[in-house]
DRENTI-830389 format. One line per 2 residues: number of its first residue (from 1); for each residue x, y, z of N, C-alpha, C. Coordinates in steps of 0.001 Angstrom, whole numbers, plus 500000, padded with zeros to 6 digits. Layout:
NUM	X,Y,Z,X,Y,Z,X,Y,Z  ...
***
This chain:
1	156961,055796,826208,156374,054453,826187,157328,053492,825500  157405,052212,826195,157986,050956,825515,158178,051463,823702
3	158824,051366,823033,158799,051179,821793,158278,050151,821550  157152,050331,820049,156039,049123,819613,157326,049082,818209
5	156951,047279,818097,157605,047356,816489,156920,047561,815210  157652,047975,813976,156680,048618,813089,157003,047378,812112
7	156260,046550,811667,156362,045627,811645,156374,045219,809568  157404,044763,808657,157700,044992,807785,157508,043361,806896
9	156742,043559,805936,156542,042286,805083,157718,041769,805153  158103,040226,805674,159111,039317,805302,159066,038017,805315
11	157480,038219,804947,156911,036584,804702,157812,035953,803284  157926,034861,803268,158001,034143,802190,157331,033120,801816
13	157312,032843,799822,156476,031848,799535,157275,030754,799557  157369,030139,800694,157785,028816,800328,157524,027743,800775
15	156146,027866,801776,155437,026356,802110,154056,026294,801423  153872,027045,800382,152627,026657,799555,152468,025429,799227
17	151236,024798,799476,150073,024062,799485,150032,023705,797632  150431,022241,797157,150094,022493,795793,148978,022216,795268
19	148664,022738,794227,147011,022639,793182,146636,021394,793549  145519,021614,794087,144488,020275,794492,144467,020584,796031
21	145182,021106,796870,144579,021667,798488,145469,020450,799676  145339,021152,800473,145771,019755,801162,145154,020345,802801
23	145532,019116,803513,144189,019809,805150,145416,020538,805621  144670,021328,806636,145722,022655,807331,144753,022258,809103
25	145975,022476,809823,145153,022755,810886,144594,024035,811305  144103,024805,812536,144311,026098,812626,145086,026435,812612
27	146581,026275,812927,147691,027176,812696,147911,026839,811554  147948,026115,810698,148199,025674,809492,147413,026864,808347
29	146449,027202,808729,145494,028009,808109,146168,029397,808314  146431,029719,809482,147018,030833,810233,148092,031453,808884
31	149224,030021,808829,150294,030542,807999,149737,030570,806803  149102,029948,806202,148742,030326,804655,148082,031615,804610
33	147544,032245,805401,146626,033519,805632,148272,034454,805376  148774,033963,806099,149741,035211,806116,150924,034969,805009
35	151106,033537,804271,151906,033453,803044,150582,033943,801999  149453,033891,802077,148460,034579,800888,148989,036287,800825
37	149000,036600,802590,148944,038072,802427,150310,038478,801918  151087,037976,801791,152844,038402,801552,152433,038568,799769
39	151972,037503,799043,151570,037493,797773,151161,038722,797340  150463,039189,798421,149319,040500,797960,149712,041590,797567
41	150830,041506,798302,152308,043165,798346,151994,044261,797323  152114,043342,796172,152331,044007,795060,150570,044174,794124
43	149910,043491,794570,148956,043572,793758,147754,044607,793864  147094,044931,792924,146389,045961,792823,144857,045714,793362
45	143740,046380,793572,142411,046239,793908,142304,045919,792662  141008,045327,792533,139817,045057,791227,138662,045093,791578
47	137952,046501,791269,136726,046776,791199,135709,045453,791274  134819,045537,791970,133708,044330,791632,132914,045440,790917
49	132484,044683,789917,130886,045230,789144,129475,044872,788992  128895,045889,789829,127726,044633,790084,126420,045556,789541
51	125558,045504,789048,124267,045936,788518,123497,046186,790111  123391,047641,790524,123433,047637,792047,121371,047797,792146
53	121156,048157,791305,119446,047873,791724,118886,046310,791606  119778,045358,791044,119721,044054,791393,119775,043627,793002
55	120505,044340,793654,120869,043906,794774,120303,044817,795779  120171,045606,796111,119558,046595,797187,118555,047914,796323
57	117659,048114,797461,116786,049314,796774,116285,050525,797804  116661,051761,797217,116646,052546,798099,115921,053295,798948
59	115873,053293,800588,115255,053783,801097,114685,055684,801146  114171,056290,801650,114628,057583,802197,115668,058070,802193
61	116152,059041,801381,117701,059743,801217,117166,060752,801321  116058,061869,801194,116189,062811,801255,114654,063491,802157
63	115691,064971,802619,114605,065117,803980,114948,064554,805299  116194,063942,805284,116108,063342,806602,116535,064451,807810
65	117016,064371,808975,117231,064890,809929,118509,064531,810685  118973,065028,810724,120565,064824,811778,121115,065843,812748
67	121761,064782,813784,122092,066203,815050,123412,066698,814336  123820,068251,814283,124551,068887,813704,126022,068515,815056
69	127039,068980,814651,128207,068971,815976,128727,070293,815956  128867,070632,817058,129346,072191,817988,130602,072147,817072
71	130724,073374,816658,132234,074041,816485,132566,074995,817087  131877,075462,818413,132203,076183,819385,133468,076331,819824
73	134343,077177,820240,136009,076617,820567,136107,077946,821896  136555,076960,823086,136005,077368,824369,137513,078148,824382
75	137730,078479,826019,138986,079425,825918,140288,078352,826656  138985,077311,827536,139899,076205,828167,140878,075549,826806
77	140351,075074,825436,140779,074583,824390,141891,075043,824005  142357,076711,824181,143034,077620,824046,143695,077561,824643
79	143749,077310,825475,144558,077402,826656,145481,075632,826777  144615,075025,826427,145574,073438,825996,146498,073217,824851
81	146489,074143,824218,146950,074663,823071,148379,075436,823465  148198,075966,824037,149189,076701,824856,149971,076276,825314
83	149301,075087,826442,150349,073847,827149,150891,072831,826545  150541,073191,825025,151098,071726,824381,152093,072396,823643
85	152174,073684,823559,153467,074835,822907,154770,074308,823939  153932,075123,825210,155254,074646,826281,155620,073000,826247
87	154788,072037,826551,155344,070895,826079,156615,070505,825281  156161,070988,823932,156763,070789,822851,158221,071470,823324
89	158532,072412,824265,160189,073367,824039,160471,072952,825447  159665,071933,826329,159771,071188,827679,161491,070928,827837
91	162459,071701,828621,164078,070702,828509,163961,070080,830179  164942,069202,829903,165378,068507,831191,166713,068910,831699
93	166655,069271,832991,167878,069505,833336,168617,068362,834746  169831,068237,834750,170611,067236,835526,170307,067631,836910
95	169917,066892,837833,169939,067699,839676,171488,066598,839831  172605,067435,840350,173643,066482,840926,173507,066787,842305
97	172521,067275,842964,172904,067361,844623,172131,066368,845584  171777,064810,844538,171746,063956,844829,171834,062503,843722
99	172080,061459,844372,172190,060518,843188,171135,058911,843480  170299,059304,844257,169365,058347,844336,167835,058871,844182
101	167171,057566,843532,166110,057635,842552,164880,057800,843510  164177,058837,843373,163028,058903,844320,161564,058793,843203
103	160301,058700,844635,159055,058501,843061,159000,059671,842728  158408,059436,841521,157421,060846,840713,158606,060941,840293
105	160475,061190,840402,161267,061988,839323,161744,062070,838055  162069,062452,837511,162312,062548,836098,163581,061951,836040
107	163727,061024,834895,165152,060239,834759,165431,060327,832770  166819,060214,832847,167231,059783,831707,167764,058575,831756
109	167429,057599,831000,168006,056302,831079,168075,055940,829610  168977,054281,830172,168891,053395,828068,167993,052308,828842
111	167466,051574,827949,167280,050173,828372,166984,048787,827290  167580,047992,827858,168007,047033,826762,166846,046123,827156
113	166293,045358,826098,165513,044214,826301,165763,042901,825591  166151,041923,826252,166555,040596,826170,165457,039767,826350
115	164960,039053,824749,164293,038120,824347,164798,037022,823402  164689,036017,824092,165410,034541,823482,166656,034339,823956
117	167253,035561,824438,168637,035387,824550,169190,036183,823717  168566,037239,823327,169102,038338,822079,167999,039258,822346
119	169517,040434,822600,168888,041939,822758,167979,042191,821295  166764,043064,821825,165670,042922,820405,165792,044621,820461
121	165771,044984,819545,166262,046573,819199,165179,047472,819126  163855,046441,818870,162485,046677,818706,162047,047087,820297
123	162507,046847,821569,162271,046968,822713,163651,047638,823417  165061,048031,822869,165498,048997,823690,165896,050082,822779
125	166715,051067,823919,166646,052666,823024,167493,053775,824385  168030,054225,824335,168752,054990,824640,168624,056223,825058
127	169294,057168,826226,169395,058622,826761,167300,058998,825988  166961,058003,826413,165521,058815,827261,164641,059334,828243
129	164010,060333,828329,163720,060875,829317,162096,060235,829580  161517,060056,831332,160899,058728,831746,160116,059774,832895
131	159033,060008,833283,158656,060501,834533,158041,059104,835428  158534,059112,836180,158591,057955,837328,156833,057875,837876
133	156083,057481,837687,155081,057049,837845,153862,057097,836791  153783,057420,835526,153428,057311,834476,153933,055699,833522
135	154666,054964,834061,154350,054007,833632,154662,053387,832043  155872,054433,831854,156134,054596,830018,156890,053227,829790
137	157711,052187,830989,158069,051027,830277,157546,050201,830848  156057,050190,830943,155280,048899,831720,154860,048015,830419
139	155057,046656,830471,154373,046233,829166,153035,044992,830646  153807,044857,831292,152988,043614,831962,151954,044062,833129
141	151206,044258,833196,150206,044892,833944,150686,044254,835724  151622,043861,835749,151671,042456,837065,152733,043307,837601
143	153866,044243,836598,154984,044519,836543,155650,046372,837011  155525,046660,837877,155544,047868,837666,157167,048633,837458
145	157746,048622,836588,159080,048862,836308,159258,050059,837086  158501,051080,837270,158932,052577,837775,159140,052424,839255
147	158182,051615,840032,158853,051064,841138,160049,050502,841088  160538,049628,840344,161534,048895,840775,162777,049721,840614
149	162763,050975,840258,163569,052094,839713,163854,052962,841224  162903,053086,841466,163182,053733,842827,163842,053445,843964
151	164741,054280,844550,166192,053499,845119,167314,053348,844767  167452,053152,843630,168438,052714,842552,169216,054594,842448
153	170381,054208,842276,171204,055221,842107,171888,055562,840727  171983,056772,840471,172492,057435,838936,174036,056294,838362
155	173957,055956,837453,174902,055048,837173,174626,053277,837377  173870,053316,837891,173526,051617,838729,172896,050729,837505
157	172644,049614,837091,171990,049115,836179,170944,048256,837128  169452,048541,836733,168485,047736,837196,167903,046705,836114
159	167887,045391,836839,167484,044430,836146,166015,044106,836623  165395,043554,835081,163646,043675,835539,163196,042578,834662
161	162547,041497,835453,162237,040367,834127,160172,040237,833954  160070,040156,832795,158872,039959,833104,158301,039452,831812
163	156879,039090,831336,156440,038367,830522,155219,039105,829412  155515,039485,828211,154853,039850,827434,153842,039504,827983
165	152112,039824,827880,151138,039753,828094,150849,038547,826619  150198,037515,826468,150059,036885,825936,148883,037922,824676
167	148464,038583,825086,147093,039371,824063,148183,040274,823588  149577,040668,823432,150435,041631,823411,149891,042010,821757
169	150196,043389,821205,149827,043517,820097,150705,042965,818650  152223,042905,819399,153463,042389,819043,152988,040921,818969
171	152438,040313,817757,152196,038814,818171,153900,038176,818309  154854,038825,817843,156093,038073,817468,156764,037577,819146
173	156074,038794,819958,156802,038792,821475,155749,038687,822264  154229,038439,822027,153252,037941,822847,153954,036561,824134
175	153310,036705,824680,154285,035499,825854,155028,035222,826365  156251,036063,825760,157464,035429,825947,158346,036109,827108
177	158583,035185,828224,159752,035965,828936,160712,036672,828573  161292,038032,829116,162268,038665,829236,162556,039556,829885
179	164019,040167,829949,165088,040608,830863,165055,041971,830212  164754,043131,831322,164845,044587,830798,166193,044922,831599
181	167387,045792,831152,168155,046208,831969,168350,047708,831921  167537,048558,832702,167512,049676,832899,168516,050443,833555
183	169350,051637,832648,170515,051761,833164,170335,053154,833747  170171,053761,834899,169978,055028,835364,170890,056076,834648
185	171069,057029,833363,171954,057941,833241,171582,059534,834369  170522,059690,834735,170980,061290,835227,169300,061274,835996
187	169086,062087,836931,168023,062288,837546,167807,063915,837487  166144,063647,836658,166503,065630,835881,165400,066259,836379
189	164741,067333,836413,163609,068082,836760,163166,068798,835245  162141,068929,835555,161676,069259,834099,161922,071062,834570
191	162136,071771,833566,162039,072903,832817,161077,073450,831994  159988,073475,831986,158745,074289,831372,158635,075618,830975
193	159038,076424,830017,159142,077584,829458,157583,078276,829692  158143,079466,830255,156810,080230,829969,156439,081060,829059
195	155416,080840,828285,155300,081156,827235,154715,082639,827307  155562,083391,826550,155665,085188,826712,155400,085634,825255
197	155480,087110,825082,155860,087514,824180,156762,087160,822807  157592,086949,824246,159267,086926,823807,159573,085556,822721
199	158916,084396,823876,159054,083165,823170,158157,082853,821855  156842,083777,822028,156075,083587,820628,156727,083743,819508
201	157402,084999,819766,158194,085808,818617,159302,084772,818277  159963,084052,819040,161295,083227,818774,161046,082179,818268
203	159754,081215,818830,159452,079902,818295,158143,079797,817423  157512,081122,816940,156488,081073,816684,156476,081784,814819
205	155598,081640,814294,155243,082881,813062,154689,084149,813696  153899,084096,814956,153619,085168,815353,154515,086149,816540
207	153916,087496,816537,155104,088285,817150,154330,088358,818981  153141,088238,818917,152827,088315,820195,151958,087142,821006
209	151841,087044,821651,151030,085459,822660,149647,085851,822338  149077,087161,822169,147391,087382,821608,147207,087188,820461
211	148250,087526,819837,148137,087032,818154,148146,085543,817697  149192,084966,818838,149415,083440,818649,148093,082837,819146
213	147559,083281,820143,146091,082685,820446,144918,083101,819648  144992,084210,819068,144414,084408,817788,143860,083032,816593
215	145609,083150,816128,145829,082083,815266,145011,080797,815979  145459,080525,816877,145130,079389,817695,143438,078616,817451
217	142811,079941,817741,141652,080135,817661,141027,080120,816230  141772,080291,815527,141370,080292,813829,141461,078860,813457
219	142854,078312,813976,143059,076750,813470,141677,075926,814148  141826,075772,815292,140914,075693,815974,139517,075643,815670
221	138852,076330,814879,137464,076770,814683,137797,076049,813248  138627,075985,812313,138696,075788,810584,138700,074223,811174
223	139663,073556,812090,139566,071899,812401,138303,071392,813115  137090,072367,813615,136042,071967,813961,135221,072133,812791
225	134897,072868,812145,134517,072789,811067,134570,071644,810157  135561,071116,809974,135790,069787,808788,135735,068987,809821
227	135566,068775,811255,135137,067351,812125,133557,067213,811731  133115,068334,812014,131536,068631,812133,131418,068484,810603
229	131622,068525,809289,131760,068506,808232,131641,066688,808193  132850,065918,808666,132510,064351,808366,131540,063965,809589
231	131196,064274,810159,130523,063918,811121,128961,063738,810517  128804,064708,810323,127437,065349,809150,127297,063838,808096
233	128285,063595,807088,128351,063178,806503,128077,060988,807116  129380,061785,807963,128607,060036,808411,127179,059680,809074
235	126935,060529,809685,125087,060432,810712,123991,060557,809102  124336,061370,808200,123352,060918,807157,124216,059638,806475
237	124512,059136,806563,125264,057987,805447,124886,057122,806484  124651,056571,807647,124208,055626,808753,122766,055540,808316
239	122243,057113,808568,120218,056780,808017,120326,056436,807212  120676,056951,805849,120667,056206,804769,120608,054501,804519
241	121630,054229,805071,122066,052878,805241,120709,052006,806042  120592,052239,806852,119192,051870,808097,118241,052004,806807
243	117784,053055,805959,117209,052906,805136,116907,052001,803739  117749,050859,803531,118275,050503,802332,117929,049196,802957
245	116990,048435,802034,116394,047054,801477,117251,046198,800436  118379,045442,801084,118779,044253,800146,117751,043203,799441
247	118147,043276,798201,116774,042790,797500,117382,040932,797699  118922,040623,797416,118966,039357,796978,120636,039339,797794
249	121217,038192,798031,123068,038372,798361,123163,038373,797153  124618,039087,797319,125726,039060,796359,126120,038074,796132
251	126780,037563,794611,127324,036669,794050,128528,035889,795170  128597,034956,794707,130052,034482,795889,131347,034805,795307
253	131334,034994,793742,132211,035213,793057,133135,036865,793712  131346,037343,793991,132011,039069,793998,132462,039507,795138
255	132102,038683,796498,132221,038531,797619,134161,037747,797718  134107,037190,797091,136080,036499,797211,136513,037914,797004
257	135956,038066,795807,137015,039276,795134,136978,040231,795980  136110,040853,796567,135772,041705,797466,136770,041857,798897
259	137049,040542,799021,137860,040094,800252,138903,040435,799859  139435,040031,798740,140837,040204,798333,141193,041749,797978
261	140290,042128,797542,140456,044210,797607,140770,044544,799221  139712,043880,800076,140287,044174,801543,141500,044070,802177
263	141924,042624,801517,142939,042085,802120,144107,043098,801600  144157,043491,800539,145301,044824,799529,145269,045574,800457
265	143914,046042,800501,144019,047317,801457,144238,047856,802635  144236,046795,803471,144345,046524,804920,145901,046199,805395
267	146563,045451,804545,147773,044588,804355,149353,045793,805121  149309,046887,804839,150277,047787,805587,149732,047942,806934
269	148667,047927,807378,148191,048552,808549,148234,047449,809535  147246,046262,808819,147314,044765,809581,149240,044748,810450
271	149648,044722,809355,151338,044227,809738,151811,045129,810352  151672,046681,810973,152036,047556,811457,151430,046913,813029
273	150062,046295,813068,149897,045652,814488,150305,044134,814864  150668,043389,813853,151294,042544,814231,150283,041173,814000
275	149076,041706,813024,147990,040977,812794,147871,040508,811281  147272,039700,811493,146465,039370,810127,145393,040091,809418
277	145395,040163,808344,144255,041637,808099,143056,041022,808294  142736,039764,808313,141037,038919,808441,140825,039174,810314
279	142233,039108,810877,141864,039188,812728,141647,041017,812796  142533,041883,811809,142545,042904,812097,141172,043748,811553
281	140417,042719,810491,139170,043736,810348,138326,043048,811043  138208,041631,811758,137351,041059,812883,137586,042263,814257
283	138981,042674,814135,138753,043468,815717,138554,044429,815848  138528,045452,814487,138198,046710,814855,137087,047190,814207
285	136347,046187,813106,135236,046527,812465,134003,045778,813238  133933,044678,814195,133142,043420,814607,133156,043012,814125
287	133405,042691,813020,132779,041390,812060,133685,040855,811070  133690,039475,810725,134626,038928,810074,134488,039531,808384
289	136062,039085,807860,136317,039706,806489,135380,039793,805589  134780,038701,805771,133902,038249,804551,132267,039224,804785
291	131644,039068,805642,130850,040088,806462,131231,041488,806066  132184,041931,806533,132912,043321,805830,132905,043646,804282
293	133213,042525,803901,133140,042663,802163,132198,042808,801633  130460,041962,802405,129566,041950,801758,128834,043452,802171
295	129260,044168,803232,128864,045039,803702,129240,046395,803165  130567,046363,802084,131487,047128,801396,130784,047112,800067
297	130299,045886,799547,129645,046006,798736,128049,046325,798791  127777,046087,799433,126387,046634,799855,126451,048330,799744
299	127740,049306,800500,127827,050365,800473,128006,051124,799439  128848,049915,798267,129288,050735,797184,127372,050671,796114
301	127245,049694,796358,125547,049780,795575,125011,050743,795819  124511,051227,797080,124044,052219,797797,124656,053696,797157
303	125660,053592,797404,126663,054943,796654,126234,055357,794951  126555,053948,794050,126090,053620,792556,124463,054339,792576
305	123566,053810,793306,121980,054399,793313,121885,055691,793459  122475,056492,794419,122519,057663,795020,122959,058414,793835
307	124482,058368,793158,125238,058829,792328,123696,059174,790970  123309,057911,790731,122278,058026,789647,121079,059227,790125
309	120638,058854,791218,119781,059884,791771,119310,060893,791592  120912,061281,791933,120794,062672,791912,121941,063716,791311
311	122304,062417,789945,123003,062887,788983,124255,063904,789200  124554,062521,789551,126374,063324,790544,127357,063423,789735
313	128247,064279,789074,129375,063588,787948,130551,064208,788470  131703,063996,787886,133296,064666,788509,133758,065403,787240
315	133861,066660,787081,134444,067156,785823,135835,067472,785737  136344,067445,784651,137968,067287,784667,138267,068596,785154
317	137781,069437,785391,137925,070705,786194,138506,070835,787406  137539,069616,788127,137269,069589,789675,138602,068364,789600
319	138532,067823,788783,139946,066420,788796,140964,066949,788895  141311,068216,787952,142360,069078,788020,142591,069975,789080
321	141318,070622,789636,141917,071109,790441,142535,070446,791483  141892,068932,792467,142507,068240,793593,143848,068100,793104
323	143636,067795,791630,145628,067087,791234,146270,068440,791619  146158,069563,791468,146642,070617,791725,147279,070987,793381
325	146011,070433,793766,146297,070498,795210,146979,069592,795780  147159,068531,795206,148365,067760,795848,149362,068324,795639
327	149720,069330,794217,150810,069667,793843,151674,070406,795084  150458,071474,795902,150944,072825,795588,150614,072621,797449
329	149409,071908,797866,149539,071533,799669,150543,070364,800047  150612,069016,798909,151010,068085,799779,152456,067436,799116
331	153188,068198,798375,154711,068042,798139,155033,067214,796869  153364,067553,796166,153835,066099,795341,154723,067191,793519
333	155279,066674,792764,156152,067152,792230,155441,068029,791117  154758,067312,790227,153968,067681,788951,152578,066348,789047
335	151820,066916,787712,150500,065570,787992,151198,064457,787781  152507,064313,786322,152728,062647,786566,152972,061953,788189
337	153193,062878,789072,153715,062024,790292,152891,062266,790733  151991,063187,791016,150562,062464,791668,149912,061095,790989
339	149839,060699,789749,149428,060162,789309,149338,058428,788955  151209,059126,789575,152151,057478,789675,151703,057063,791382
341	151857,057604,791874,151181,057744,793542,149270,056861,793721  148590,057646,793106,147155,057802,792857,146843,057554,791891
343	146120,056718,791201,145230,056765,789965,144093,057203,789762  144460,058082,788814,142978,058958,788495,141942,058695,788725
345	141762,057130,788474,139920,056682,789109,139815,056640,790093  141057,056640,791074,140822,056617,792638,140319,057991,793123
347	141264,058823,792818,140909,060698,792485,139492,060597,792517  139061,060464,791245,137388,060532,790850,136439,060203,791823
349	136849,059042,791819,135918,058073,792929,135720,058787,794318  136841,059602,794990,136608,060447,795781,136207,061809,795912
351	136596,062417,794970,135701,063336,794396,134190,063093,794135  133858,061763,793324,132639,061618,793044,131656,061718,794820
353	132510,060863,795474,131822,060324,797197,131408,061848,797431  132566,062667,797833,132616,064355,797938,131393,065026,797706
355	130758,065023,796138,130695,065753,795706,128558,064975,795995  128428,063429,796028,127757,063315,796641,126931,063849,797641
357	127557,063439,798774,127302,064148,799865,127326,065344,800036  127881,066547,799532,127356,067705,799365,126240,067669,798973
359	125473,067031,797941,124206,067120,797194,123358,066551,798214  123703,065786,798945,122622,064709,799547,122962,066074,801223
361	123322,066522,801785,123329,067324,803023,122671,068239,802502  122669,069001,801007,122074,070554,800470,120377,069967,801124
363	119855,068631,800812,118329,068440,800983,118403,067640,802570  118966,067804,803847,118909,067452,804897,118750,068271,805931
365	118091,067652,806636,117940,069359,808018,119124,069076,808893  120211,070015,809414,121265,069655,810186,120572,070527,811722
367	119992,069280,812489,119741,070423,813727,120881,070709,814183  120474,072270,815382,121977,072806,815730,122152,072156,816627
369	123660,072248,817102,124393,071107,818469,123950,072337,819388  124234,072057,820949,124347,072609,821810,125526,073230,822241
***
């Protein structure tokens, strides 16, 4: 597929608005949204604190009912598992006993993309391999590049112009005309290994293809398990929620602040799509930032009540052991560098959620899936 760009803070502060405000149009607003978010880089969340039986009161938490999810693991599953082995050791090889481009074939090509008048590095890339009707450098729905490929001979350069889709996720290249020059290097057939004995033993930890499907079958069943595990967790945390009587809104005070924890938190991911984090939690949550915030806080009240409930706590036991487990599953050095990474109340706080919901599923009926 087209290469997407990964898109890297390089806002600057330097058309700020001075003390006392001044009018913005919508785009005017646009850029201060995104010179606010450049500010944010560095800054930390701040807890809101709110006295949570002031604000919501709790419904039904316990006794409820939820549909459980299958961790069944079929043999078809197994078997996709398999094809994604061969995938993975997939080679391409050169056909020279012809040099023109037919559909459906497999090609290695570069291709350069010219926007403004300057090759953008973010859109070309080199000796990649392309199956001719899959569609991997279409950006314009109007545009079908893999056609225009066909015909074209090994060595030939094809030129292809066409127009970002204006909704593009790339807001930087939304709209904008440009020139793809697709350079044919080699016309290849794929190579698909069959996966044997032989190859288990060579590319595998295991020595035989029953053992490797074994394994297969173990991963398999342990990753349905922890789906069906949050799954659980979210279908009672939804009733719950459906259950829960806001007594009064939240402060407006706690609601800014609230936004601005979002905006921290959102701020790598937003810019990885090419968005603003207020458009990016309008598009994938429904609802605008502020809506989200009051709804974040609404959740964390809900959480605060529950915690009291049913007398949830995190002991430095259970703190130690996760720090442990970062140590020793996820590469991290000793606790100071988990620690410089993570802050302990963040730790807790998830542990505490954890350790919740275990308590609150022990008193829930999980019917079985089908």
């Amino acid at each position: 597929m087209i290469k997407r760009k990964i898109f890297i803070a390089t806002a600057l502060l330097a058309s700020m608005c001075m003390v006392g405000g001044c009018a913005t149009s919508k785009s005017g607003e646009k850029a201060a949204e995104a010179t606010t978010e450049a500010a944010l880089a560095t800054e930390q969340t701040t807890p809101v604190e709110l006295n949570a039986s002031e604000y919501v009161k709790l419904g039904q938490y316990e006794g409820l009912t939820i549909k459980g999810s299958s961790t069944k693991v079929t043999e078809q599953e197994i078997e996709d598992k398999i094809d994604e082995l061969a995938d993975e050791y997939t080679d391409y090889k050169e056909i020279t006993s012809r040099d023109t481009v037919q559909k459906e074939d497999y090609l290695n090509i570069d291709y350069a993309t010219t926007i403004d008048g300057k090759e953008n590095e973010d859109y070309s890339d080199s000796s990649i391999d392309i199956h001719l009707g899959e569609g991997n450098l279409n950006v314009d729905d109007d545009v079908d590049i893999d056609e225009k490929l066909v015909g074209s001979k090994v060595g030939q350069e094809v030129e292809v112009e066409f127009t970002f889709p204006e909704s593009y996720e790339d807001t930087s290249v939304a709209g904008k005309k440009c020139q793809m020059t697709v350079t044919i290097n080699a016309i290849e057939k794929e190579v698909v290994p069959e996966i044997t004995d032989s190859f288990i033993k060579k590319n595998t930890d295991c020595s035989t293809l029953k053992e490797y499907k074994q394994q297969v079958r173990k991963d398999l069943i342990s990753d349905k398990k922890t789906e069906a595990q949050q799954n659980n967790e979210d279908a009672l945390w939804t009733k719950i929620m459906e259950n829960v009587t806001q007594i009064k809104e939240f402060p407006e005070d706690a609601v800014k602040q609230e936004v601005k924890n979002v905006k921290i938190e959102n701020k790598e991911m937003a810019e990885y799509f090419g968005m603003s984090v207020s458009d990016f939690i309008e598009q994938y949550n429904d609802m605008s930032i502020e809506e989200y915030a009051k709804d974040s806080l609404k959740r964390q009240c809900v959480q605060d009540l529950l915690v009291e409930a049913k007398n949830v706590t995190v002991t430095d036991e259970e703190l130690n052991k996760e720090i442990q487990y970062y140590i020793d599953e996820l590469g991290y050095k000793d606790k100071k560098d988990v620690l410089d990474t993570m802050p302990e109340e963040e730790i807790r706080s998830e542990l505490l959620y954890t350790n919740l919901m275990t308590a609150l599923l022990k008193d829930t009926k999980i019917q079985k899936a089908e």
